[in-house]
C-alpha positions, 0 to 999 in steps of 0.5 A: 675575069680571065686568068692571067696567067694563062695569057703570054705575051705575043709581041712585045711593043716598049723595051719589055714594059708593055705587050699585046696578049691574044685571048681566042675565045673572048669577045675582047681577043687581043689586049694591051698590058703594061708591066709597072716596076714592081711587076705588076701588070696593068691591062691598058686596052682591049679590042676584038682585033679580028673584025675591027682591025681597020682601027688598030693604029689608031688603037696602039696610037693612042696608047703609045704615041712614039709607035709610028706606022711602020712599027704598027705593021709590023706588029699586025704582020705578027698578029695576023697569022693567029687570026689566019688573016692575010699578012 
């Protein structure tokens, strides 16, 4: 299991409840997490974002279906320069 203490949160998605952490060396390397009232965080989804990021709307969709489209690409316009992809 990953130490979480060494993943921070690398964008934020619902008011400080819930954000997208990246691990670079895992196979899994982008993760959802949710902070739950008493501040425990519970891992909601993983993907490896870097090759399979065609589906990362769907993916965040899923998970928080009041995220619409526009959101997302905001969001992937945040993530893509850690992968050095094209913003």
């Amino acid at each position: 299991m990953l130490d979480q203490s060494t993943m921070n949160p690398v964008v934020w998605l619902d008011d400080h409840n819930a954000y997208i952490s990246l691990i670079p060396d895992a196979q899994y390397n982008l993760e959802v997490w949710q902070i739950n009232s008493d501040t425990h965080q519970k891992r909601m989804g993983r993907m490896d974002y870097k090759f399979h990021r065609d589906t990362f709307a769907a993916f965040i969709y899923r998970l928080f279906p009041h995220i619409d489209l526009m959101q997302i690409h905001e969001i992937q316009k945040q993530l893509n320069p850690f992968f050095d992809l094209e913003v």
